[in-house]
C-alpha positions in Angstrom: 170.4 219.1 53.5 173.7 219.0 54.2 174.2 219.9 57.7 173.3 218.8 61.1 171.9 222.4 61.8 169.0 221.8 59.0 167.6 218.6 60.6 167.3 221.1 64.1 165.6 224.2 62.0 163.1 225.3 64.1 160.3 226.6 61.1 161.1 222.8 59.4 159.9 221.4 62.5 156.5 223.9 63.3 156.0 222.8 59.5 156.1 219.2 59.7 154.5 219.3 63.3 151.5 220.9 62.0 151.6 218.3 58.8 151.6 215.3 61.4 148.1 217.2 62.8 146.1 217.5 59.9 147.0 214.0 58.8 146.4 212.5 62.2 141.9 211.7 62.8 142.2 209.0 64.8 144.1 207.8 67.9 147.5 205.9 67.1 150.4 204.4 69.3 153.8 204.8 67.8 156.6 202.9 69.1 160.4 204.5 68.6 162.5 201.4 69.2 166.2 203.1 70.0 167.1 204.5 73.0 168.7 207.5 70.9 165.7 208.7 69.6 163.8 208.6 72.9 166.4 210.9 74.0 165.8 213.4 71.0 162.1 213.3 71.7 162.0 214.3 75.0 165.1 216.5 75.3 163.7 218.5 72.3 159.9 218.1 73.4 159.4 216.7 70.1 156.1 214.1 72.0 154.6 217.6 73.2 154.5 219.2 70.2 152.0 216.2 68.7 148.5 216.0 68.7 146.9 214.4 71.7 145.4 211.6 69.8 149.0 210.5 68.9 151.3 208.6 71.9 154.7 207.8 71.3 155.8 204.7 73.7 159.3 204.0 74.4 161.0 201.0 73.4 163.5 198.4 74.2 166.8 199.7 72.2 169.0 200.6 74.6 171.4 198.2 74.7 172.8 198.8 78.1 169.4 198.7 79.6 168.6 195.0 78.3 171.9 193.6 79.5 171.0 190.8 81.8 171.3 191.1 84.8 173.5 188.1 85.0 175.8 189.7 82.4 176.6 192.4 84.8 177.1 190.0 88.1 179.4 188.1 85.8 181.2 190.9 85.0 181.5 191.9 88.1 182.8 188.8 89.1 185.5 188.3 86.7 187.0 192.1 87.7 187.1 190.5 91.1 189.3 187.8 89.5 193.4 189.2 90.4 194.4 187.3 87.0 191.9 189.5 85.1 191.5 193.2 83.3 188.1 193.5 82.5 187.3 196.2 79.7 183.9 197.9 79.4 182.4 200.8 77.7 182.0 203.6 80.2 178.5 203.5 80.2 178.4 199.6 81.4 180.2 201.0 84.6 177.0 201.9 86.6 174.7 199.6 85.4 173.5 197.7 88.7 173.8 194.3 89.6 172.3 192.2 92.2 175.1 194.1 94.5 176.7 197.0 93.3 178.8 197.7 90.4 181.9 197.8 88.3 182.6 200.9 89.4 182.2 199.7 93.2 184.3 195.8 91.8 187.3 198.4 90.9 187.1 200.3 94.2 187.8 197.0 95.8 190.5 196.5 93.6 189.3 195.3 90.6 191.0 196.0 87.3 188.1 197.4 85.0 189.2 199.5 82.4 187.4 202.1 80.2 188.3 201.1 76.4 186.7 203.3 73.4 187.2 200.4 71.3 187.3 196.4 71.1 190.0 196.5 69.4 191.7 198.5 72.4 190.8 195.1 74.5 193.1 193.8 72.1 196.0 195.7 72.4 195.4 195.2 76.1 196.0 191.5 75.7 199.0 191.8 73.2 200.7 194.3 75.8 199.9 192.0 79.2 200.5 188.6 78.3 200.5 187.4 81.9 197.0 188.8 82.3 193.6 187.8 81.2 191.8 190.5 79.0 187.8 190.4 79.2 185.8 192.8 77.0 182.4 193.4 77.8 180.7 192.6 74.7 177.0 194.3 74.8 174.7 195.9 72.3 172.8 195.5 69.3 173.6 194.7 65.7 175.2 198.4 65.5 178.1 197.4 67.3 178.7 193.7 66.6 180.8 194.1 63.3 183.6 195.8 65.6 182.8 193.2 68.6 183.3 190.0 65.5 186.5 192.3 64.1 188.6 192.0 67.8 187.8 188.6 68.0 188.9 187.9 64.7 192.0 189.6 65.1 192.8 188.3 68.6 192.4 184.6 66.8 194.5 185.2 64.0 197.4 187.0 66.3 197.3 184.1 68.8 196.1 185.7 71.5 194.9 183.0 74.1 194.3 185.8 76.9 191.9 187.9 75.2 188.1 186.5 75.2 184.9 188.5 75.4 181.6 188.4 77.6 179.1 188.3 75.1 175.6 189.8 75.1 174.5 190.9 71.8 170.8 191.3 71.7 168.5 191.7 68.0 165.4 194.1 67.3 163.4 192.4 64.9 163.2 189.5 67.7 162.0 191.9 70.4 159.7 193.7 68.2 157.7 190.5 67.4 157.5 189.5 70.8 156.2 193.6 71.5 153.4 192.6 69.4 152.8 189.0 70.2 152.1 190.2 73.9 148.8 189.6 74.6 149.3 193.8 76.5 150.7 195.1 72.9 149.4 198.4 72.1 151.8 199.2 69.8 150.5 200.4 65.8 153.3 201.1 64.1 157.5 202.0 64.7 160.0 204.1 64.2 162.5 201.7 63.2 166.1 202.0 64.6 168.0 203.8 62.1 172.0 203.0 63.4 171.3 198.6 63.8 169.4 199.5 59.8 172.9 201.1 59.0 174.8 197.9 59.6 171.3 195.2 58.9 169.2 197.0 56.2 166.0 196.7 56.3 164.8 192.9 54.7 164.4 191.3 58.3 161.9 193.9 59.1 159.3 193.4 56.4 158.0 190.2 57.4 157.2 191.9 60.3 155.3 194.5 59.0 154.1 192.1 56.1 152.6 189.7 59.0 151.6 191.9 62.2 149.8 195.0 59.6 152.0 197.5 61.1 154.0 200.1 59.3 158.3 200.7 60.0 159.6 204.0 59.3 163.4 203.5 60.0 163.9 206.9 61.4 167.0 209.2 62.2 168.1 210.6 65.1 167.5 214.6 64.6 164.1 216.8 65.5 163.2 217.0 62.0 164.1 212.9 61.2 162.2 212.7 63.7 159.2 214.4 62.7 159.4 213.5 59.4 159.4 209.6 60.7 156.4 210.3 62.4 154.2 211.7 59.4 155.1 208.8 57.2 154.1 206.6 60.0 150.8 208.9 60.7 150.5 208.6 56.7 150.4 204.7 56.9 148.0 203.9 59.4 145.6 206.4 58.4 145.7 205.0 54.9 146.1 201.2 55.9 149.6 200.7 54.6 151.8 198.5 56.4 155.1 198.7 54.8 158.6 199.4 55.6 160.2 203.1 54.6 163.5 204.8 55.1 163.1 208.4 56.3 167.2 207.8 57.7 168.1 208.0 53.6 171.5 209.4 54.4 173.0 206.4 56.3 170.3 203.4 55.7 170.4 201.5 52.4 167.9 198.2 51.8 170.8 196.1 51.8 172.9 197.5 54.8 176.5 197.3 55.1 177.6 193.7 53.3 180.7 193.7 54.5 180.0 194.1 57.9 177.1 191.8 58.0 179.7 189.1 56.6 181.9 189.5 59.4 179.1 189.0 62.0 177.8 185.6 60.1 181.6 184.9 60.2 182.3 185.5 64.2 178.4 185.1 65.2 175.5 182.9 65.4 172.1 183.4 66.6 170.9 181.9 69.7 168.0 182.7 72.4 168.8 185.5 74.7 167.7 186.8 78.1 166.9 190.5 78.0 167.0 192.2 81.1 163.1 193.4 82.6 161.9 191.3 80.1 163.4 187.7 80.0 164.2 185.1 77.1 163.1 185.9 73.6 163.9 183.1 70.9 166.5 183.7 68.9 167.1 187.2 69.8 171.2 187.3 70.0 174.5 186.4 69.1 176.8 183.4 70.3 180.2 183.0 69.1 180.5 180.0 66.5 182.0 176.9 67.5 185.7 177.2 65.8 185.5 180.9 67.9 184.4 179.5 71.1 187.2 179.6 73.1 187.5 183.2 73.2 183.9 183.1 75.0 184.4 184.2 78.8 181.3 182.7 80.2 182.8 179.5 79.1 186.2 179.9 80.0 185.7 181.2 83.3 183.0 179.2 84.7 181.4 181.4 86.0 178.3 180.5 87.3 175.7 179.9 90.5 175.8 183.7 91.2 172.4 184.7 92.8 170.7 187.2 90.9 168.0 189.9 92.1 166.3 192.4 90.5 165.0 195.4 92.7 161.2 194.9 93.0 160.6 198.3 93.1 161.7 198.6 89.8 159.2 198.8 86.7 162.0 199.6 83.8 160.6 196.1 81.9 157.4 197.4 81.9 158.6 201.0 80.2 161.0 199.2 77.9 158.2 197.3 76.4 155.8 200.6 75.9 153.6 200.0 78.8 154.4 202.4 81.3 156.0 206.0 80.8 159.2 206.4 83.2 156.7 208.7 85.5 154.6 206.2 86.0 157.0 204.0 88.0 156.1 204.2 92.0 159.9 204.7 92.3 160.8 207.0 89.8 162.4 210.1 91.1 162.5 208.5 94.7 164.4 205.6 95.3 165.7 205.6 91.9 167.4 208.6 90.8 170.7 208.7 88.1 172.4 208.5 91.9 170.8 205.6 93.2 169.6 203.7 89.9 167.1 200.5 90.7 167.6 199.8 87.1 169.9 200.9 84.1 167.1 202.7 82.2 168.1 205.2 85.1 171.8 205.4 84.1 172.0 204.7 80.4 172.7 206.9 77.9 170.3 205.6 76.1 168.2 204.9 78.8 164.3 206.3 79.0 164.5 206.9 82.6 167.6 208.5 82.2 166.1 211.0 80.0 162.9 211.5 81.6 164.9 212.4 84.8 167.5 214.8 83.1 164.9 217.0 81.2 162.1 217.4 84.1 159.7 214.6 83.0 158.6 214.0 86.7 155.1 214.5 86.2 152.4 212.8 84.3 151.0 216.1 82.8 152.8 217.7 79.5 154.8 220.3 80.5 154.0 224.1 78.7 156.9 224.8 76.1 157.5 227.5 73.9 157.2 227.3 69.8 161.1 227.5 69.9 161.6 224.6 72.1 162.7 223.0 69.0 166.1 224.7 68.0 
């Protein structure tokens, strides 16, 4: 196939549908770890058309929604700061914190800017040298290469008033701990096919190699999708536990080896708090010691902030596959994509987010036509 229309054909997808039922005789739980293919699944109905015997759980790759929560209060802080122009992503701007955020820090003033790029922090700093520039550095192993380029460049240009917040977070960390949880029901995943881009695939074998559960590293479209499901299906109904690459078009074994060097350049690992879910070993990226001073945490000092997560919200639960966004008491209610308890509510990424956008209130299926599936 050569075109984004095939992977949405609607016949492909009744076909392979109706493949994942006659290979499916016994009840399985399928984890899809990114955030992007949760929101194919439900916006396409893709869990509805499966058999009954077959869940899909939602994982915890959205990268927004795993920002500490201290991250964001930080944040927020530092755009408080009149020496500073924080830049963000646009989806970090309505992510709350223990009180508000950044979109409420710049309607007290604040200068938080929307950047499309790291490397636009750095052209910020090169055009405001009486400022200090701070870019919001989130998200997984897909978007550290860019994150390790603009500090690279700032170093070698001089820049002293550029740094970044860092909060890089790994998959193959959280994924053990999913199924080291003593509450695990997860069988097999759908691995994330954008991080595999970048990565590869070697640090997830081990896993499957150790824990007996199969990894499909699956695209993004209805019929990667699908087709990521039946390989998984395939797998557990025969005993395999291997790791396979449905994403073929993006995803080699080996990843992308010059992007990988320029993370072991800039970055190191180091443990990492995940937000609704809390430390997991080794699970993120620091800046190496000759790099450090470019880290904003340090820098700024900014610390003793008093953080507070709502307690009526359950998104750690639903980001490690044990609840379904429905099944939170405050889903729908107090939280809404206008009041947000948690950012699974306002991520693009975000289960909640999607749940709420595509009628996902209730806990029964809801009826869809065979062409739901474009």
């Amino acid at each position: 196939m050569k075109y984004v229309d095939e992977y949405r054909e609607a016949g492909g997808a009744r076909r392979l549908a109706a493949a994942i039922e006659r290979a499916c005789t016994r009840p399985w739980t399928i984890m899809e770890v990114c955030g992007g293919q949760t929101h194919t699944i439900v916006r396409q109905g893709i869990d509805q058309l499966l058999p009954e015997s077959l869940e899909l759980v939602h994982g915890p790759g959205c990268p927004v929604c795993v920002t500490p929560l201290e991250t964001i209060d930080r944040a927020i802080a530092l755009a408080s700061r009149p020496d500073v122009i924080l830049a963000s992503f646009g989806d970090m701007l309505r992510v709350p914190g223990s009180r508000g955020d950044l979109l409420a820090a710049r309607s007290r003033g604040g200068d938080v800017r929307v950047v499309y790029s790291p490397l636009d922090a750095v052209q910020l700093a090169a055009a405001n040298p009486d400022r200090q520039i701070v870019f919001l550095a989130v998200g997984f192993e897909t978007t550290a290469p860019a994150n390790a380029m603009a500090v690279r460049m700032a170093h070698r240009r001089g820049l002293c008033n550029f740094s970044v917040l860092v909060s890089h977070v790994l998959v193959p960390p959280a994924m053990r701990a999913i199924l080291d949880s003593p509450a695990n029901r997860v069988q097999a995943f759908l691995g994330p096919g954008h991080v595999c881009t970048v990565m590869g695939i070697e640090e997830y074998e081990p896993i499957a190699a150790r824990y007996r559960v199969p990894i499909v590293v699956t695209g993004f479209e209805p019929l990667d999708l699908l087709e990521g499901i039946l390989r998984t299906v395939m797998q557990l109904e025969t005993g395999t536990a291997a790791v396979e690459i449905q994403y073929t078009r993006a995803v080699k074994r080996q990843g992308n080896a010059a992007a990988r060097r320029l993370i072991e350049e800039v970055f190191e690992n180091c443990d990492r708090d995940w937000r609704g879910i809390g430390v997991i070993p080794a699970s993120g990226y620091r800046l190496r010691e000759p790099l450090r001073a470019f880290d904003a945490a340090a820098r700024f000092h900014v610390e003793g902030l008093c953080v507070q997560e709502s307690s009526l919200c359950e998104s750690g639960a639903i980001l490690q596959g044990r609840l379904k966004p429905h099944q939170c008491p405050a889903f729908g209610k107090e939280c809404t994509p206008q009041t947000p308890l948690g950012a699974t509510m306002v991520s693009s990424e975000g289960a909640c987010a999607a749940y709420y956008a595509h009628r996902r209130h209730a806990p029964e299926p809801l009826t869809i036509a065979g062409a739901n599936v474009p």
